[in-house]
N, C-alpha and C positions, 0 to 999 in steps of 0.2 A: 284645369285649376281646381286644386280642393277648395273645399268652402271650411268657414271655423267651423268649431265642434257650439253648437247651441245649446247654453245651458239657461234651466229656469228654475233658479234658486226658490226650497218652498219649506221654509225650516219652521212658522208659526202658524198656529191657526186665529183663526177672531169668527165668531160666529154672536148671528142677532140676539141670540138668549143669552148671553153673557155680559156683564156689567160694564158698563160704557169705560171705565177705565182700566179695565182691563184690555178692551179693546184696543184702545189708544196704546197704551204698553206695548200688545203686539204688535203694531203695526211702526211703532216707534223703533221696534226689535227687530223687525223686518228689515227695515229700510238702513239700519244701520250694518244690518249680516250682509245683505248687497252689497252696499257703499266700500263695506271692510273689502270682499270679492271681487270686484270691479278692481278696488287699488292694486290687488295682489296681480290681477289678472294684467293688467298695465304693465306694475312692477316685475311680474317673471317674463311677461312679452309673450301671451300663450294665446295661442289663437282658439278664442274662446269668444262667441258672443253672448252674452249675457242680459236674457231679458227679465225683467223682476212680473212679478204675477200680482195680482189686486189680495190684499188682508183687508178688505174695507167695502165698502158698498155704498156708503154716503159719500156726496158731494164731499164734504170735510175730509171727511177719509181720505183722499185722490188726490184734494190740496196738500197734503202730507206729504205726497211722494213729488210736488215741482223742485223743489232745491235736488233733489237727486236726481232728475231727469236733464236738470239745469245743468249740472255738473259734469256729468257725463253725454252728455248728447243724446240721449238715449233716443228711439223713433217711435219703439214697439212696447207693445204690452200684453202680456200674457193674460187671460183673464180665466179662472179659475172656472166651470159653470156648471161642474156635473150635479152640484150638491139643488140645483134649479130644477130639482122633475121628482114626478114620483109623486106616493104616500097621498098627506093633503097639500102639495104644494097649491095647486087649483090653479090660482093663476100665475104659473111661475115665470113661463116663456115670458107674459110681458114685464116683469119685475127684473126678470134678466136683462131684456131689453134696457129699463130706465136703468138699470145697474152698470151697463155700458156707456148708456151717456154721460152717466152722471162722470164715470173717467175719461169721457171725452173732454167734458164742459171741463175740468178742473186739469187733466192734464193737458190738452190739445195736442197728444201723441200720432204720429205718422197713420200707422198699422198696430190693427187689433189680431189677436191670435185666441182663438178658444180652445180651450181644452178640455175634453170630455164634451162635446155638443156637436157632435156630425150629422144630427139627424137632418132629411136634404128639406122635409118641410118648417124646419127650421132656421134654416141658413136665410133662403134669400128676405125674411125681414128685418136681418140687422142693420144697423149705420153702415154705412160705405167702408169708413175704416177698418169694418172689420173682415180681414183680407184670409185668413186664414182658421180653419178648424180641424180637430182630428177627435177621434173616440173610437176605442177599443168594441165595446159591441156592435156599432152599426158595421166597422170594419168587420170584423167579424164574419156576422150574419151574411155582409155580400161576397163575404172572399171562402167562405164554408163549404166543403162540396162533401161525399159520404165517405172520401178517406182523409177527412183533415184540413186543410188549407190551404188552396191552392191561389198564384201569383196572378192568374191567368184573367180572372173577374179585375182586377184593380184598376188597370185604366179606364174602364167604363166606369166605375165608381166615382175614380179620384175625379175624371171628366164632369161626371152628374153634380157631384160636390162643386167641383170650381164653376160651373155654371151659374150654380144655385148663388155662390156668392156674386160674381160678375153682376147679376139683373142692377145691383148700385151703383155698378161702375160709374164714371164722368156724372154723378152726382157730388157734393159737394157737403159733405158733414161742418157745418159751424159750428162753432161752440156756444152754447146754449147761452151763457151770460155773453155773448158777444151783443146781443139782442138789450138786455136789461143787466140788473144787478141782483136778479133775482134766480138760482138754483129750483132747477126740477126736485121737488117735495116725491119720496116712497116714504 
């Protein structure tokens, strides 16, 4: 059996230094480019699964996107993470970290999916939900040999990788306001 073709629509950006309603614009712009996708994707009957990717990193932010999760059923979520390393991020892993919960706490989606964060001492401290990661340089580095790229390292990886996420397994991520009425503060 094929599987659908997986897409993850990524047409706006919103980053911290830019003006709060701007932000909100993108993320309003986002959610709407999906919504429009999703219907087309229905409407032509294309086997297409479609997961939408975080514009937002605040609690609020993530409220933004439940009517569209609503709508469509959605499970998963893309989470964007490369732009979390580096420079002076400092402490970015754990900011990535609250950055995932805080789409936990507000969407309470199935399965997390990262993109651009494979690194394996990074993987096993996420939320349980997050089930999936991929990135181009850690791939790389382990699938590299002196003529090029070879296939040959990748189940050892991809095994080290789904390990790394597994240690959460039959753990149980709640949502954070499940607890109170109060949202994790970054």
């Amino acid at each position: 059996m094929v599987q659908p073709a997986i897409y993850v629509p990524d047409v706006v950006y919103s980053y911290n230094w830019m003006d709060e309603e701007i932000q909100d614009n993108a993320i309003e712009a986002y959610i709407g480019h999906v919504r429009d996708l999703q219907k087309e994707i229905i409407e032509q009957d294309f086997d297409v699964r479609l997961i939408p990717t975080n514009k937002g990193w605040k609690y609020e932010h993530f409220v933004e996107y439940r009517e569209l999760y609503n709508e469509f059923d959605y499970e998963e979520f893309a989470f964007y993470a490369v732009q979390y390393t580096g420079g002076d991020a400092g402490n970015a892993i754990n900011v990535l970290h609250s950055h995932v919960r805080n789409s936990i706490a507000a969407i309470d989606m199935k399965d997390i999916f990262l993109i651009g964060r494979l690194a394996g001492d990074d993987l096993f401290d996420f939320a349980p939900r997050v089930r999936g990661a991929t990135g181009l340089r850690q791939w790389k580095d382990a699938c590299s040999t002196g003529d090029g790229l070879s296939q040959d390292p990748w189940p050892e990886f991809q095994e080290n990788r789904e390990a790394k996420l597994a240690v959460n397994d039959g753990q149980e991520q709640r949502p954070v306001n499940e607890f109170s009425d109060k949202k994790e503060d970054n």
